[in-house]
ZAMARGU-4260 file (C-alpha; in steps of 0.2 Angstrom, whole numbers, plus 5000, padded with zeros to 4 digits):
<rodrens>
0) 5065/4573/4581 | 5072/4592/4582 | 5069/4602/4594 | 5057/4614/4588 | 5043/4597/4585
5) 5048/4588/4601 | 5045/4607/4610 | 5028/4607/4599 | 5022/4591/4601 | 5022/4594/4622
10) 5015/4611/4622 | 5001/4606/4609 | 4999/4591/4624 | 5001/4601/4637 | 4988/4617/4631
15) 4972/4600/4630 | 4978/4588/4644 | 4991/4597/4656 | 4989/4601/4675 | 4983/4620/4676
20) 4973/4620/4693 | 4986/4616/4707 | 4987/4627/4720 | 5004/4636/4715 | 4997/4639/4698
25) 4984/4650/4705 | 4990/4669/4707 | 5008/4665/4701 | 5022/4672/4709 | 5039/4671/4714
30) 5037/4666/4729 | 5024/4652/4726 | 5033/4644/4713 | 5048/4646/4724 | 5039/4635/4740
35) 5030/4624/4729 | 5045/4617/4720 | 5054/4616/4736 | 5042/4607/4743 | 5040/4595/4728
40) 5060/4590/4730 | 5056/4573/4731 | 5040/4573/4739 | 5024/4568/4728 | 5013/4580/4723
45) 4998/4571/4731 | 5007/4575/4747 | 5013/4593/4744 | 4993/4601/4742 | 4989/4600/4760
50) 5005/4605/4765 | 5008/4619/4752 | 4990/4626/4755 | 4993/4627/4774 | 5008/4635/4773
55) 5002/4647/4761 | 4986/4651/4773 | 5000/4655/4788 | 5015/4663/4777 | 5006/4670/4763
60) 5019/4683/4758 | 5039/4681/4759 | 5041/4695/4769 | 5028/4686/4781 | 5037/4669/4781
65) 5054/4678/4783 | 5047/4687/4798 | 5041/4671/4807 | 5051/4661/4820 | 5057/4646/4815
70) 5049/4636/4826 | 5032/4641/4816 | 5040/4636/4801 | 5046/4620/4806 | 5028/4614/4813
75) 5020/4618/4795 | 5034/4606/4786 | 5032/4594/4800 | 5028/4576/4794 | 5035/4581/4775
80) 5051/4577/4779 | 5069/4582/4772 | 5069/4598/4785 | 5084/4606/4779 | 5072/4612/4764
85) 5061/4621/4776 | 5079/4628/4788 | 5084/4633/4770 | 5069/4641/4765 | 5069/4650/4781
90) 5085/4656/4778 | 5082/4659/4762 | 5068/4669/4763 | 5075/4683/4775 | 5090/4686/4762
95) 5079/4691/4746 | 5068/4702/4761 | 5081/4709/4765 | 5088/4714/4749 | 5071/4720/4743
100) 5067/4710/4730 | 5066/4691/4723 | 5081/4687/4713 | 5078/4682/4693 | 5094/4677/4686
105) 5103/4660/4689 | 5117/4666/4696 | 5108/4675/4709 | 5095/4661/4715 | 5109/4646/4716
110) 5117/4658/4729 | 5105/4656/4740 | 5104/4643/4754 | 5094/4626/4747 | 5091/4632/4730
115) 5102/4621/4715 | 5100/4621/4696 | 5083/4615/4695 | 5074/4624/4707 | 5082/4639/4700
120) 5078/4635/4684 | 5059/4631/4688 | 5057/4646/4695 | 5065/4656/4680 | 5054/4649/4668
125) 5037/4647/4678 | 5038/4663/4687 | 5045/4675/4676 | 5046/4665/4658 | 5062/4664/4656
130) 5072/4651/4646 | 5081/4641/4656 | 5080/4621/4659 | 5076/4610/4674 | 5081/4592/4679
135) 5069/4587/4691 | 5066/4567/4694 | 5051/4568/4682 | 5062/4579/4667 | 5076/4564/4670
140) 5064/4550/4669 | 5059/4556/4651 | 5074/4561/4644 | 5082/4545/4648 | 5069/4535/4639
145) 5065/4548/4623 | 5083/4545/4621 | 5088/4527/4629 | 5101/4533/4637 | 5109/4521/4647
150) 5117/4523/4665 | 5111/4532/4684 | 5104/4548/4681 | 5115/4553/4698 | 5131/4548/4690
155) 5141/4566/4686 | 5142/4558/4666 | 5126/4556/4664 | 5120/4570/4673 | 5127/4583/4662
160) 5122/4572/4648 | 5105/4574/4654 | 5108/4594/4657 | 5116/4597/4640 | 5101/4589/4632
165) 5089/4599/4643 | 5095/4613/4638 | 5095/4610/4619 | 5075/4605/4621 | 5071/4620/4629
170) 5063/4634/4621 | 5065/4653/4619 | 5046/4655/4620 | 5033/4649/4629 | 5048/4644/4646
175) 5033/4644/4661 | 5021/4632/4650 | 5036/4620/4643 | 5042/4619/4659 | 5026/4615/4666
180) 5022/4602/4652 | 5039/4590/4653 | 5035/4590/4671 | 5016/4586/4669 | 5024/4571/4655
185) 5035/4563/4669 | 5022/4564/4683 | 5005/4559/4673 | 5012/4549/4656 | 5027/4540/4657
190) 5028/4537/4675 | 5039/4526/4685 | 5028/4512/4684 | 5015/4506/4669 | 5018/4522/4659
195) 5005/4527/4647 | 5015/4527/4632 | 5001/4526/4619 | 4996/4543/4621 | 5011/4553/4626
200) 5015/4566/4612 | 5032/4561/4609 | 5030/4541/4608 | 5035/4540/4590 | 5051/4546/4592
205) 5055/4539/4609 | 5071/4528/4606 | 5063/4516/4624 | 5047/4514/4617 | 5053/4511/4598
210) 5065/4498/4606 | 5052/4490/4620 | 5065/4497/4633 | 5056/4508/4644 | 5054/4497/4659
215) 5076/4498/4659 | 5076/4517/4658 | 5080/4526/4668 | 5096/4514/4677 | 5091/4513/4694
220) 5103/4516/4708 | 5115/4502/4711 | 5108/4492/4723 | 5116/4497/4743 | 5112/4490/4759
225) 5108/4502/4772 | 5115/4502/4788 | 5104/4500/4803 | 5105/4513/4819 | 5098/4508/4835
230) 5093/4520/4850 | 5082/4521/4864 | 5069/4536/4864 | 5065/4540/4882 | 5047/4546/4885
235) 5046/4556/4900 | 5028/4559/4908 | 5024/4568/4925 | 5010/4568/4936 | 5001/4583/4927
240) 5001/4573/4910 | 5015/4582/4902 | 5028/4574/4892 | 5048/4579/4891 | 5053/4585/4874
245) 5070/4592/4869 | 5073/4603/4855 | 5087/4597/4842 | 5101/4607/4835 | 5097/4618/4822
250) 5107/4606/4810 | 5109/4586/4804 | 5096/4573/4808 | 5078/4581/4812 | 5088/4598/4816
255) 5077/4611/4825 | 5064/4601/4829 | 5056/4594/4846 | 5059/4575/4851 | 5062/4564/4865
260) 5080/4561/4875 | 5088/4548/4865 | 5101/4537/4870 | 5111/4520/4862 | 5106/4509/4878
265) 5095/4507/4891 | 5109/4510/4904 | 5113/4526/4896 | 5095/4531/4898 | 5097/4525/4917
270) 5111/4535/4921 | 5103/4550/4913 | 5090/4548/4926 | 5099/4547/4940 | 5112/4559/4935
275) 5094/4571/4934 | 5090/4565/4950 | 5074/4557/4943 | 5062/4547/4953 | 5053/4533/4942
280) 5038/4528/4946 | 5035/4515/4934 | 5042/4510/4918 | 5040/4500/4904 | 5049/4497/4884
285) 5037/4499/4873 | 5036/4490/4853 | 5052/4493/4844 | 5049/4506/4828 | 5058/4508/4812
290) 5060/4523/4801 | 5070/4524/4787 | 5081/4537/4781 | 5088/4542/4763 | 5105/4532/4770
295) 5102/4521/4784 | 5087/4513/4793 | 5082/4520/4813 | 5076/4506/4824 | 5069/4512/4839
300) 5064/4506/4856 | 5053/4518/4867 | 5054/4518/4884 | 5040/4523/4893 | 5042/4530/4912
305) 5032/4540/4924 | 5040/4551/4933 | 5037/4561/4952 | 5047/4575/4952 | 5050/4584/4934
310) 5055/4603/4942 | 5072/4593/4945 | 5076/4589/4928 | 5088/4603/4921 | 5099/4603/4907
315) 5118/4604/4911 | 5127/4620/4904 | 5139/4615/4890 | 5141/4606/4873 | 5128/4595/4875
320) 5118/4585/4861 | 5101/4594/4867 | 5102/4613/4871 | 5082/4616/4876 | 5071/4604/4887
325) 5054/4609/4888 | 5038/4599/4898 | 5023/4599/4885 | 5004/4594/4887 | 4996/4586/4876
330) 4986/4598/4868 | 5001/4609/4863 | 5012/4595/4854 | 5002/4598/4840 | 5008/4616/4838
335) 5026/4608/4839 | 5040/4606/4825 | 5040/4587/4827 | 5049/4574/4817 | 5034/4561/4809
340) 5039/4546/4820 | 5041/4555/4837 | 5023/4563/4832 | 5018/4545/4828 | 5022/4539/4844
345) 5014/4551/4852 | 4997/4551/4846 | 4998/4534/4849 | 5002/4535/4867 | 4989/4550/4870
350) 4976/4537/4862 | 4981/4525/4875 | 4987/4512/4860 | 5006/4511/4870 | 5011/4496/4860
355) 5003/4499/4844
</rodrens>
């Protein structure tokens, strides 16, 4: 199949059956093609909508989400994960402000912080219908099997494989909706699971489905155990029913958002008190937790403690891990940057299920 039919095939597909009525597809613009696909780096789009629509109802313009403090930012993304995407967008967005208008070539787009091939590409085409081609999990997923080719997509070889061959596919005309439709293909046709090859535009020429392959395409990523990191969350309260949170660094792990002290042991988190000259009340380790990053595996331990006398606990001057210590009542965690498990953990204890 050339080009020119495989290009037909999708866009005929796309104009009866395609996704037209998500949120970002309604009153197009830079900008909004810009957040949505950021936020759709990895994340389903299932999960995006909610987030994408209250974003959007607080920062509805990028001169708005450029102006805004990053704490604002961080307590729309939190939950969604990858928090990089939103320091990035962040950052991001006060550069084009700043220099007046949104960027439209390639060049000028990769430059910014948190914005690679794809992304730039998507928003070239969908935003301002330009030719240029994507390779987002769903585009890779399709290539691989319309042409059975062989190997992990994240390996440098076949990724330029898969780049070239994006590239030649894509048309002059018509960028936004082609775009649109190869993504529409991986996400709601040939899917990870039970694809719906029958009806996909494209079938008879797929090399997968010709062969009865598709279930081996694309080659997973080989197999790696992840390591596992243990800590200790220490959750502070005080007698007015507040809780001790501590604001991360703006970079790595959870960076910029609000957690609890954290420690390797329990002795560490015991000498941390008395080094705070912290009376506890009462104490008591909670259910260990796992969460699980990209590259290894946190298992957690809380430790629950009351406390008499929370005016004592300051933060010592110099390079230390936490550079902000706040008490928090309840009812303003949920106006907090949090990371999904600390938040978790505590709903659960505000709702009294400690141990759930």
């Amino acid at each position: 199949m050339d080009p020119t039919d495989f290009q037909q095939r999708l866009l005929g597909w796309f104009d009866q059956h395609g996704r037209k009525d998500l949120p970002w597809q309604q009153d197009r613009s830079p900008y909004r093609v810009w957040l949505s696909e950021t936020m759709l780096q990895q994340t389903q789009v299932a999960t995006v909508i909610p987030y994408f629509n209250a974003f959007i109802g607080r920062f509805p313009t990028l001169e708005s989400l450029a102006n805004a403090a990053i704490d604002d930012v961080l307590h729309l993304w939190s939950g969604l994960g990858y928090y990089a995407r939103a320091r990035n967008l962040h950052k991001a967005a006060q550069l084009i402000n700043k220099q007046g208008y949104f960027p439209d070539t390639l060049a000028e787009l990769i430059d910014l912080p948190g914005i690679g091939p794809s992304t730039a590409g998507a928003v070239l085409s969908i935003a301002f219908n330009k030719s240029h081609p994507i390779l987002d999990g769903n585009v890779k997923r399709v290539l691989t099997r319309f042409q059975a080719i062989p190997g992990w997509p994240g390996n440098s070889r076949i990724n330029k494989q898969l780049w070239a061959l994006s590239a030649e596919l894509m048309p002059a005309a018509r960028a936004a909706d082609y775009t649109q439709a190869i993504m529409d293909l991986g996400a709601t046709l040939c899917t990870r699971r039970n694809p719906s090859c029958t009806v996909c535009p494209v079938n008879t020429h797929c090399k997968a489905r010709v062969s009865g392959t598709v279930a081996l395409y694309p080659t997973p990523k080989p197999a790696k155990t992840l390591p596992t990191k243990h800590l200790f969350f220490l959750l502070l309260t005080d007698q007015y029913g507040r809780v001790l949170l501590e604001k991360r660094p703006p970079n790595g792990i959870w960076g910029g958002l609000w957690s609890l002290p954290e420690f390797d042991n329990l002795d560490d988190a015991g000498h941390w008190c008395q080094a705070k000259n912290v009376r506890i009340l009462s104490q008591n380790l909670l259910k260990p937790r796992r969460h699980t990053f990209s590259h290894y595996h946190l298992d957690y331990t809380p430790l629950y403690a009351e406390i008499k006398n929370p005016i004592n606990i300051v933060m010592d001057a110099g390079p230390a891990v936490w550079y902000n210590t706040v008490w928090h009542h309840a009812e303003e965690i949920n106006n907090l940057g949090l990371a999904a498990p600390i938040k978790i953990l505590l709903q659960s204890l505000n709702n009294g299920n400690d141990n759930d």
